[in-house]
One Martini backbone bead per residue (centre of mass of N, CA, C, O) as a GRO file, in nm:
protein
  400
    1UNK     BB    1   2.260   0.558  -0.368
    2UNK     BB    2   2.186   0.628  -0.673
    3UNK     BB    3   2.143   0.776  -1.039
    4UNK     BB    4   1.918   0.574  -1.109
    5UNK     BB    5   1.653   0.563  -1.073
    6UNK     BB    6   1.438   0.307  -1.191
    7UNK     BB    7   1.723   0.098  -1.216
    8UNK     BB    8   1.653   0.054  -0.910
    9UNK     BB    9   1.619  -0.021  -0.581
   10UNK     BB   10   1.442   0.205  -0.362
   11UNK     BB   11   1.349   0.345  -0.084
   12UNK     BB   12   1.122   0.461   0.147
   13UNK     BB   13   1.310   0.631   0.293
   14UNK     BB   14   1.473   0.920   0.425
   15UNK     BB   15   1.690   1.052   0.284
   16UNK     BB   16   2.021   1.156   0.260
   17UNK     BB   17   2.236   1.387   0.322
   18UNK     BB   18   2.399   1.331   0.070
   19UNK     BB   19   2.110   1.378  -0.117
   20UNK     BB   20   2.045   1.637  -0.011
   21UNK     BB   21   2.325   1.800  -0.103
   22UNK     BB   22   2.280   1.734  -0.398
   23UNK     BB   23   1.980   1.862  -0.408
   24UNK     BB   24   2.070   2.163  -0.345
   25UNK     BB   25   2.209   2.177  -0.564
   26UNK     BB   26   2.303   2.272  -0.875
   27UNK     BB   27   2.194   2.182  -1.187
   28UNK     BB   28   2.285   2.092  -1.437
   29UNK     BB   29   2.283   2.178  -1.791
   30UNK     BB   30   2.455   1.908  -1.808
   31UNK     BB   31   2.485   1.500  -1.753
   32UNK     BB   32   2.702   1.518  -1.949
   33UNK     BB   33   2.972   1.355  -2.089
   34UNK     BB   34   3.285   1.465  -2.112
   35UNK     BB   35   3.537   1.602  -2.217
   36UNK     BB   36   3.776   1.550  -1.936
   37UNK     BB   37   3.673   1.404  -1.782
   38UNK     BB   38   3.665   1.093  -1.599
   39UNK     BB   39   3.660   0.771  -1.756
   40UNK     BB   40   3.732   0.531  -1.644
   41UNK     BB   41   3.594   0.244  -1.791
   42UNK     BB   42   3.620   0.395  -2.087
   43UNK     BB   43   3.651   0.322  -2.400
   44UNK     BB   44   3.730   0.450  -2.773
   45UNK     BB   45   3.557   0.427  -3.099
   46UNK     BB   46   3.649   0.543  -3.429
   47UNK     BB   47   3.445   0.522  -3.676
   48UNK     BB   48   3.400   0.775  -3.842
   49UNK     BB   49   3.198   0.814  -4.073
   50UNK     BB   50   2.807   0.858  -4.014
   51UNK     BB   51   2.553   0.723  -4.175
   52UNK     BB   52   2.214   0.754  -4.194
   53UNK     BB   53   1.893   0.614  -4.302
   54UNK     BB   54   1.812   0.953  -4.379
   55UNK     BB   55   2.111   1.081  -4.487
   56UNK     BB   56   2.284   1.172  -4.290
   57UNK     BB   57   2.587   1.335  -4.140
   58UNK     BB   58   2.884   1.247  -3.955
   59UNK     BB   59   3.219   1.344  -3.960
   60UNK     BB   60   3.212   1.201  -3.660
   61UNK     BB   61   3.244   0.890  -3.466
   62UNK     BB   62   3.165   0.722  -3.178
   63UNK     BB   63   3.211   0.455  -2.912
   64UNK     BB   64   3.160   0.393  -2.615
   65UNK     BB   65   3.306   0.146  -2.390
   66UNK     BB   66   3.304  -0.186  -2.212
   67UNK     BB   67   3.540  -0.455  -2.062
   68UNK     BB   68   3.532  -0.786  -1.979
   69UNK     BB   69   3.753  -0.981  -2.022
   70UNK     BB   70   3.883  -1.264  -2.285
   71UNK     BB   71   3.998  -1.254  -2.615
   72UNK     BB   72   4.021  -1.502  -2.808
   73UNK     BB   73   4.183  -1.614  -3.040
   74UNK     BB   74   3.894  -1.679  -3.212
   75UNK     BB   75   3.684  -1.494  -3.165
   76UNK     BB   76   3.402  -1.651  -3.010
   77UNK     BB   77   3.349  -1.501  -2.682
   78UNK     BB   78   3.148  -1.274  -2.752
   79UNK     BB   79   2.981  -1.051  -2.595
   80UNK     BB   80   2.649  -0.822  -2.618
   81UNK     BB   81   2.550  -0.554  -2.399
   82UNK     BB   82   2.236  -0.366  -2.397
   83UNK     BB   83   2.106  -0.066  -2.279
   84UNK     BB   84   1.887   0.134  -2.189
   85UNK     BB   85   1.770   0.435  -2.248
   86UNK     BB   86   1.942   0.557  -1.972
   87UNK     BB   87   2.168   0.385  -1.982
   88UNK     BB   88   2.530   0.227  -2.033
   89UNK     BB   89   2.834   0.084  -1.977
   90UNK     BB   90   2.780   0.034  -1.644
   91UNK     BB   91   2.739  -0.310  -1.571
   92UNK     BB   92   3.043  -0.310  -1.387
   93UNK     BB   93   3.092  -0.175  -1.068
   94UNK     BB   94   3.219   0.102  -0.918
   95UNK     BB   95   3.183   0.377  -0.816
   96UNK     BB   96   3.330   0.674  -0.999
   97UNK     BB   97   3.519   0.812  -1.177
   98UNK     BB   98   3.286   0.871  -1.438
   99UNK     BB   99   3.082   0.687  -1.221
  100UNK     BB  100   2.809   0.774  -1.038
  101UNK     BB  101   2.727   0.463  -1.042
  102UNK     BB  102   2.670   0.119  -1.026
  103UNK     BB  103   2.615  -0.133  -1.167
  104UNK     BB  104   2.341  -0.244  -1.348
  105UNK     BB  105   2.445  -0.590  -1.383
  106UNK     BB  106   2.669  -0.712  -1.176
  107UNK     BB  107   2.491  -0.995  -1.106
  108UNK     BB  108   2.546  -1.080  -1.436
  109UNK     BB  109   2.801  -0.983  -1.452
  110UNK     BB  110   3.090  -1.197  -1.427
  111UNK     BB  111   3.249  -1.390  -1.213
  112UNK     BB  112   3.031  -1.668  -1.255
  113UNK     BB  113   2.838  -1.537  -1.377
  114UNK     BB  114   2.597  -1.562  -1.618
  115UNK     BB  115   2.801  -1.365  -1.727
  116UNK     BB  116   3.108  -1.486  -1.775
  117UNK     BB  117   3.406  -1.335  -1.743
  118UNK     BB  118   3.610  -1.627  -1.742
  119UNK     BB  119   3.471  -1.669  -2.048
  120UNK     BB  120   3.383  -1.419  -2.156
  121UNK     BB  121   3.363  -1.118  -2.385
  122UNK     BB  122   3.211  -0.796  -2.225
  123UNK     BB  123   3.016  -0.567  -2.416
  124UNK     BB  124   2.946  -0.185  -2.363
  125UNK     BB  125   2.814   0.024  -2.491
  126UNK     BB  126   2.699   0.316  -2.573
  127UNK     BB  127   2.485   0.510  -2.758
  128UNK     BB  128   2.406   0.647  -3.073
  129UNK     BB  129   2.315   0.941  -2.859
  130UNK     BB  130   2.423   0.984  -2.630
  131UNK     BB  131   2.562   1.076  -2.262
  132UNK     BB  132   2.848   0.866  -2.200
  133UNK     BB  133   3.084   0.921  -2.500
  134UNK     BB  134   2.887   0.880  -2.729
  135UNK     BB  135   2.774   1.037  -3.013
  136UNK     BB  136   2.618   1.349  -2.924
  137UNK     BB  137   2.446   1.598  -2.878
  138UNK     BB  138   2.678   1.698  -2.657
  139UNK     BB  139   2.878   1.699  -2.904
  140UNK     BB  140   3.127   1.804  -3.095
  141UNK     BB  141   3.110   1.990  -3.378
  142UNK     BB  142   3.235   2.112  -3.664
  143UNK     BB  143   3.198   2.438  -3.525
  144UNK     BB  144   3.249   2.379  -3.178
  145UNK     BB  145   2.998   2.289  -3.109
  146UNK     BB  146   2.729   2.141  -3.055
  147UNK     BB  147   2.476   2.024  -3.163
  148UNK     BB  148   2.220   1.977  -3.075
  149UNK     BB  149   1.926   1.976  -3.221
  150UNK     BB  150   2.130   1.933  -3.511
  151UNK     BB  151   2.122   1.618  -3.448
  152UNK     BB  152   2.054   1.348  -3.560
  153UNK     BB  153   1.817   1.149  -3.666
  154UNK     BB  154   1.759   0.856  -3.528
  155UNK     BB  155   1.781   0.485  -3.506
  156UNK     BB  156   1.795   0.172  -3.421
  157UNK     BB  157   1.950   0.071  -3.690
  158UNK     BB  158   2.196   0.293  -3.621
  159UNK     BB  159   2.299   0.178  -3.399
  160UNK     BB  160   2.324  -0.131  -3.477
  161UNK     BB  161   2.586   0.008  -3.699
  162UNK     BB  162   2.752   0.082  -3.493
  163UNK     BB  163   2.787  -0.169  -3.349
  164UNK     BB  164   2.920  -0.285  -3.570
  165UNK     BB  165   3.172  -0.111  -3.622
  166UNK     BB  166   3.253  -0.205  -3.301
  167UNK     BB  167   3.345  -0.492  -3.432
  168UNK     BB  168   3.492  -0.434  -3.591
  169UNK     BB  169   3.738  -0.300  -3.468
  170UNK     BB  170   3.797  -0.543  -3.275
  171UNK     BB  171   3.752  -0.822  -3.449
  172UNK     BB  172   3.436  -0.907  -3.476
  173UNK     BB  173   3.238  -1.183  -3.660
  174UNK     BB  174   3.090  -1.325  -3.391
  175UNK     BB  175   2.847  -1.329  -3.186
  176UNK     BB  176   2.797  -1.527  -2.888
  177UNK     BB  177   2.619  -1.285  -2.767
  178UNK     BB  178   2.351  -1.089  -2.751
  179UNK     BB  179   2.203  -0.880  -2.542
  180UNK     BB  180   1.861  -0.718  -2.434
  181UNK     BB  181   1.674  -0.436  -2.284
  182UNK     BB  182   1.474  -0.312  -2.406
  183UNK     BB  183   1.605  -0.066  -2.598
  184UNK     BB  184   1.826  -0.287  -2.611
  185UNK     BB  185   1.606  -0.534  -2.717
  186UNK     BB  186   1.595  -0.376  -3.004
  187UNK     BB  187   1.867  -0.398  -3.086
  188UNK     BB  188   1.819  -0.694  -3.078
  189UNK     BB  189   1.685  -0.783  -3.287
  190UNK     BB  190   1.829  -0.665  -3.528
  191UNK     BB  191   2.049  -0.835  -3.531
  192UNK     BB  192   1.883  -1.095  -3.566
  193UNK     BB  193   1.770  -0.964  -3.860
  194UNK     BB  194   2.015  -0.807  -4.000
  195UNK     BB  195   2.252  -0.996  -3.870
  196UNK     BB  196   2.291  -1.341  -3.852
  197UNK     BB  197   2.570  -1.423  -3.906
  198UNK     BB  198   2.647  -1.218  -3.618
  199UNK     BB  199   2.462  -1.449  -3.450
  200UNK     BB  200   2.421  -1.709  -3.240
  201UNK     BB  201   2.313  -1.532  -2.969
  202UNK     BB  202   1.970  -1.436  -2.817
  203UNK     BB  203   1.863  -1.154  -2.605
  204UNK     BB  204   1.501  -1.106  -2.522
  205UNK     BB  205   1.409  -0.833  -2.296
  206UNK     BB  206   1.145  -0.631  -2.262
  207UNK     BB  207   1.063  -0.627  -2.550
  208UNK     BB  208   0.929  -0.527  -2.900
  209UNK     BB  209   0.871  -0.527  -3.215
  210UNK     BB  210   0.727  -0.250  -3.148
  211UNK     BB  211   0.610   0.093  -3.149
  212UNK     BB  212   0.294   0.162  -3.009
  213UNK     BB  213   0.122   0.385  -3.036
  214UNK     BB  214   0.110   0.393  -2.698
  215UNK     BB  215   0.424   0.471  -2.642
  216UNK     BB  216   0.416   0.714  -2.848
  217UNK     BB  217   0.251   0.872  -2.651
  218UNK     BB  218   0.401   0.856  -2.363
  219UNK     BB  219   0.663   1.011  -2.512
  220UNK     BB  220   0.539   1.277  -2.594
  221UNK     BB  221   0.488   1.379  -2.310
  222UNK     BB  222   0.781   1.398  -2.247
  223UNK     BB  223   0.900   1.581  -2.481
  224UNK     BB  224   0.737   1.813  -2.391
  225UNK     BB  225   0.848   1.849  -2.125
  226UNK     BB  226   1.094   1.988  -2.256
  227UNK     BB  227   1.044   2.208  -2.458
  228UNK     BB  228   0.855   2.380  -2.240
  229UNK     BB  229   1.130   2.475  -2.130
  230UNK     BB  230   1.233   2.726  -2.130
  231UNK     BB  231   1.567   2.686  -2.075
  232UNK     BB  232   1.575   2.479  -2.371
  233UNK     BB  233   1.649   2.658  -2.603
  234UNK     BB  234   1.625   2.523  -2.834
  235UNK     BB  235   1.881   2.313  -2.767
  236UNK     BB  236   2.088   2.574  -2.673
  237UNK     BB  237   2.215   2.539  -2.319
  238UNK     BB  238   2.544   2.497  -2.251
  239UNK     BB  239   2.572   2.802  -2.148
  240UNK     BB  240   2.454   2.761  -1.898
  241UNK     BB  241   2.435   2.801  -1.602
  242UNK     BB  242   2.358   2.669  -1.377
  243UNK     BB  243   2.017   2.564  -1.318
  244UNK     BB  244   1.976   2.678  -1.661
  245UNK     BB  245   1.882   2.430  -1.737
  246UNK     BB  246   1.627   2.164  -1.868
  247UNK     BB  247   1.577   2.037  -1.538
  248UNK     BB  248   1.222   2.044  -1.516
  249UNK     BB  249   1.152   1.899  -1.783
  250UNK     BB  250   1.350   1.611  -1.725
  251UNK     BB  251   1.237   1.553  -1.491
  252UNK     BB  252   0.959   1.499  -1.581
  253UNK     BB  253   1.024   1.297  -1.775
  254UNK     BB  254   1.106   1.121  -1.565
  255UNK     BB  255   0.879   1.058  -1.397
  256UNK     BB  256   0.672   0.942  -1.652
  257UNK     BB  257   0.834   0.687  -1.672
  258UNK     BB  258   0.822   0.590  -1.378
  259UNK     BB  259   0.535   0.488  -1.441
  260UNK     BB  260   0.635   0.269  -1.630
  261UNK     BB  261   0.866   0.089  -1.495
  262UNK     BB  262   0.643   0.084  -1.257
  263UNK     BB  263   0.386  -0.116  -1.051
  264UNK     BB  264   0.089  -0.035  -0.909
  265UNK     BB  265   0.191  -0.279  -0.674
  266UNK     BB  266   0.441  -0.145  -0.594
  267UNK     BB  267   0.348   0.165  -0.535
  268UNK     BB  268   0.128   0.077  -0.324
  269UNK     BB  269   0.286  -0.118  -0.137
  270UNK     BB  270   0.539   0.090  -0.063
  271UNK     BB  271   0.348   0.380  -0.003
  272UNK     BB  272   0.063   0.376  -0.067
  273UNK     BB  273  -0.099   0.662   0.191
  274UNK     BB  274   0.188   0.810   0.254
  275UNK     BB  275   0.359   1.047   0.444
  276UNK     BB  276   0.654   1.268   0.441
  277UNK     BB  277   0.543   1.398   0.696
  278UNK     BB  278   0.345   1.520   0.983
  279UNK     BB  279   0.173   1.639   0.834
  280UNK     BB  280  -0.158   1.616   0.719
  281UNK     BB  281  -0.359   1.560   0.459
  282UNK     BB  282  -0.581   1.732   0.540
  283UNK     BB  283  -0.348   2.023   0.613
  284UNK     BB  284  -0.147   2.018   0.502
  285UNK     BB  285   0.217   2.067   0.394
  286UNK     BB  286   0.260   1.832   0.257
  287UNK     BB  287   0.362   1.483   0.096
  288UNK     BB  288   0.356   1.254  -0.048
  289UNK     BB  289   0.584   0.969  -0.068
  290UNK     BB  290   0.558   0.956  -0.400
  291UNK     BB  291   0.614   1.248  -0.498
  292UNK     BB  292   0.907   1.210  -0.380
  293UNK     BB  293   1.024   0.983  -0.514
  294UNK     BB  294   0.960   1.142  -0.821
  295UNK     BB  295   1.145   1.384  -0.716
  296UNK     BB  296   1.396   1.279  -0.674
  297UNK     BB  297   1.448   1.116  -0.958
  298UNK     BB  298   1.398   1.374  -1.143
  299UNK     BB  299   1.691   1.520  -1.014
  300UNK     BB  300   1.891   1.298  -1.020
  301UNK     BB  301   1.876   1.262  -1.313
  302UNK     BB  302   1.975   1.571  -1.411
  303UNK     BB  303   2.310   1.485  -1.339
  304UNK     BB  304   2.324   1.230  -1.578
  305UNK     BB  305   2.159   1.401  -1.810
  306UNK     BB  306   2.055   1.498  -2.200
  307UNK     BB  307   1.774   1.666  -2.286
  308UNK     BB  308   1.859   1.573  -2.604
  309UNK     BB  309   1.928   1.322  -2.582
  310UNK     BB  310   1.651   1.202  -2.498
  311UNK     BB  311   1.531   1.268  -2.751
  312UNK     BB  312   1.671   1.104  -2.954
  313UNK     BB  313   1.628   0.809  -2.802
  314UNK     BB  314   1.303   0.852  -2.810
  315UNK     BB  315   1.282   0.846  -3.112
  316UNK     BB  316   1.435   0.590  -3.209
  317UNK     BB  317   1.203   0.408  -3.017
  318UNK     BB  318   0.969   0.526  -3.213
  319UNK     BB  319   1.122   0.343  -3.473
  320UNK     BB  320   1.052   0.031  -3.383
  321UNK     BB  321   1.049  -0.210  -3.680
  322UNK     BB  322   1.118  -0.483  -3.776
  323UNK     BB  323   0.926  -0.478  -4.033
  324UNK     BB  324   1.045  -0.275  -4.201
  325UNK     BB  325   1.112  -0.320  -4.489
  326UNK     BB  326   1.012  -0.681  -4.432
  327UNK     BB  327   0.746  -0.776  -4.449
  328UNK     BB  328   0.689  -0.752  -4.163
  329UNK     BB  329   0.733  -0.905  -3.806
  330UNK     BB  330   0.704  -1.184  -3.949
  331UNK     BB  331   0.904  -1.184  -4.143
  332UNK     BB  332   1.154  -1.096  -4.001
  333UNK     BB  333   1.209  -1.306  -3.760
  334UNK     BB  334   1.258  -1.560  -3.998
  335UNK     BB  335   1.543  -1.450  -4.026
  336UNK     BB  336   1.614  -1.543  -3.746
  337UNK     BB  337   1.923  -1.815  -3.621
  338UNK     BB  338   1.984  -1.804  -3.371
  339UNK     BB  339   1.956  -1.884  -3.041
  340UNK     BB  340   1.633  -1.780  -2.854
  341UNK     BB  341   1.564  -1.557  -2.577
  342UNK     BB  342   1.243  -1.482  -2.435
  343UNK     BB  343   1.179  -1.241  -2.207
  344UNK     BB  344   0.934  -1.156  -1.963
  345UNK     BB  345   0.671  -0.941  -1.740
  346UNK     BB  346   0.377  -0.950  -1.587
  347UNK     BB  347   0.403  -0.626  -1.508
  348UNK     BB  348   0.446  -0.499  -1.744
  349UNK     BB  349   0.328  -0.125  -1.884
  350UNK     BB  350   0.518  -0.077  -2.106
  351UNK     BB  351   0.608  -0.381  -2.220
  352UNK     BB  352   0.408  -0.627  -2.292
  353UNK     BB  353   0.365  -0.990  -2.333
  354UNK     BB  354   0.257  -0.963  -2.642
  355UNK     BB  355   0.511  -0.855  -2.761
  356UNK     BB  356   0.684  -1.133  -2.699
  357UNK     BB  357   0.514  -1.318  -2.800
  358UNK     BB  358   0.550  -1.245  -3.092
  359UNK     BB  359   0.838  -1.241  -3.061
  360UNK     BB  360   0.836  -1.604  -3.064
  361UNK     BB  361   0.656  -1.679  -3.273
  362UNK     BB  362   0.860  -1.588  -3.516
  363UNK     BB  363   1.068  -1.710  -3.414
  364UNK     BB  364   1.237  -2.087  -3.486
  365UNK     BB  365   1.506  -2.039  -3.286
  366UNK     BB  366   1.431  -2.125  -2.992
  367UNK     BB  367   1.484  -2.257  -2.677
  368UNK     BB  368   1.191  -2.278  -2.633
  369UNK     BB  369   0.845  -2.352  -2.599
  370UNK     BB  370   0.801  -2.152  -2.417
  371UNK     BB  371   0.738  -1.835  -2.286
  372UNK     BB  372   0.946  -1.631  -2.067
  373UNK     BB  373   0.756  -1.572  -1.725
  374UNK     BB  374   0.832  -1.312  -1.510
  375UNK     BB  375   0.760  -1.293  -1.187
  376UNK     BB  376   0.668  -0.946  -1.073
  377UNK     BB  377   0.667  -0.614  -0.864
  378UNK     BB  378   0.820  -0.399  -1.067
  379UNK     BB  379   0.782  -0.455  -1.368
  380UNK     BB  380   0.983  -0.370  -1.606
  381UNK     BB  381   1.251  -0.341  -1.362
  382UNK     BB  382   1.265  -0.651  -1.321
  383UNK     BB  383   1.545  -0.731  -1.519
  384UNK     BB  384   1.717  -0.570  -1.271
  385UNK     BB  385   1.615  -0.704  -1.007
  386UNK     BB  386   1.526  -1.034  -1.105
  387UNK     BB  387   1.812  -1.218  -1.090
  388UNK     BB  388   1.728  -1.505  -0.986
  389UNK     BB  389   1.508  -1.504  -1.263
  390UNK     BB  390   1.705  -1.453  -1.495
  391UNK     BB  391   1.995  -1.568  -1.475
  392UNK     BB  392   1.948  -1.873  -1.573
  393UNK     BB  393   1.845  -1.787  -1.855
  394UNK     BB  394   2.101  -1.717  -1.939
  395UNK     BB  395   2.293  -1.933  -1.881
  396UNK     BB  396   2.100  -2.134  -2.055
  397UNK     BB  397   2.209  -1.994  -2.345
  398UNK     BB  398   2.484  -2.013  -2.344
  399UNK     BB  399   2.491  -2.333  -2.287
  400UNK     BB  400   2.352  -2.418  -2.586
   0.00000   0.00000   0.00000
């Protein structure tokens, strides 16, 4: 098992002692990769000063990135890869030093896989908010102390801005492919809406045109959940003790989440209404194994991520609106000139198939006649898990 919770098909029989072993241990009061960590196959861009699209200013922006495979001479096979909400930049590759988890796609990312890394030069940034190496509540600030809760409130757009300057960096003037899933599908949208001239070919997936009152209320009390743990400390916990920072706060707030990730029909099938002990649900004294699960992967997540990082993306992802000061969300879509694929999953219940219908019929450069939807018993974690059928759909945007 890794440390991803339900970005991973997890096992639903009694966890290893060394998943014990781990979970008995007291929680870091942050999750976040710190410098001095072991680096792993993280690179750093140093953006220099990064204006917020609200005013704010941070007088300093990097952003961690991975890459694989060879940009070529003309710079013109680089594909920009961008993960979901709590993903990172471990694309591909296994677990170990700065890296607690095996790649999150890295069925999709290789030599000869659907993103041909022996063809492509493929980056995978973390976003800037992140807490994965990218300059985030986490990082410290101009006064020597983290940002914590001062960290500025940012937007999709700002992240797709630092993400630009990550290609200038790189000296890349037009990816040959955008490809992003969930919160990376809404930062995918904004590049072929905000810089057209800069992507050649659009993967959306799993992604909305906007983030609907009904999204931000799910997200709501996931913040909620965080802010009223008495050792969120308004944001400045960075110096507690083990154990001593918000992480019942976080863990609640990602089993919440984890309940939009995964389907009635997964979570029905995979646990019904078994027991986690011998003891009798009539009888008291022990916990359904559903329970188990959601309780297991929210102790696990807090060992990997950062309380303030968590609102900071959930509030960026709230922010999503491709229509924003672009005459709606149909004006904005018409914008986009890339060759695009859209793609949904049937079972999806955080991102439902309507709002990829919605940004299918608005883009008119789509490589396809009609919304590509797979089906799945996943839910939303499904572009993750059901890579036989997402595969093809990305091979064959490559290829066209």
């Amino acid at each position: 098992m890794d440390w991803q919770a339900s970005e991973d098909t997890v096992p639903s029989a009694p966890i290893s002692e060394a998943d014990a072993r781990l979970l008995r241990a007291r929680p870091p009061a942050s999750g976040a990769w710190r410098d001095g960590d072991p680096a792993g196959g993280r690179l750093f861009a140093p953006l220099g000063a990064f204006h917020t699209e609200n005013g704010a200013r941070l007088p300093f922006a990097r952003l961690a990135y991975e890459a694989w495979g060879e940009l070529n001479a003309a710079r013109d096979n680089a594909v920009l890869v961008l993960h979901a909400l709590t993903g990172d930049t471990h694309v591909r590759g296994e677990a170990g030093p700065g890296h607690p988890t095996d790649g999150w796609w890295q069925e999709i990312v290789g030599p000869g896989a659907a993103i041909d890394t022996d063809r492509w030069f493929v980056v995978a940034p973390n976003m800037l908010g992140g807490c994965q190496g990218s300059t985030g509540p986490a990082s410290i600030g101009p006064d020597g102390r983290e940002w914590g809760a001062r960290f500025p409130y940012l937007t999709i757009r700002d992240q797709v801005a630092a993400q630009a300057a990550l290609a200038d960096a790189l000296g890349i003037d037009r990816w040959a492919a955008v490809v992003g899933g969930s919160m990376g599908g809404m930062q995918a949208i904004e590049w072929g809406v905000g810089h057209p001239e800069r992507v050649e070919r659009l993967a959306v997936i799993a992604a909305p045109p906007t983030t609907t009152a009904d999204q931000v209320a799910l997200n709501s009390v996931q913040l909620e959940a965080i802010r009223i743990d008495p050792n969120f400390a308004a944001g400045d916990y960075y110096d507690a003790a083990d154990g001593d920072g918000p992480h019942r706060g976080l863990a609640l707030a990602r089993r919440m989440a984890l309940l939009n990730y995964r389907s009635p029909m997964e979570l029905n099938l995979r646990f019904q209404r078994s027991w986690q002990s011998g003891v009798s649900p009539l009888g008291g004294g022990g916990r359904f194994a559903v329970e188990s699960y959601l309780d297991f992967h929210g102790n696990k997540f807090t060992r990997r991520f950062d309380a303030n990082s968590y609102l900071t993306l959930v509030e960026a992802m709230n922010s999503h609106d491709v229509g924003r000061d672009r005459g709606g969300v149909e004006d904005a879509l018409a914008q986009v000139t890339a060759r695009t694929l859209v793609l949904g999953i049937d079972s999806d219940r955080l991102f439902p198939v309507d709002g990829q219908e919605r940004i299918f019929r608005g883009i008119r450069t789509t490589i396809d006649d009609d919304l590509v939807v797979i089906s799945s018993d996943f839910g939303h974690d499904g572009f993750l898990i059901e890579i036989e059928a997402v595969a093809p759909h990305l091979r064959r945007l490559l290829e066209s």
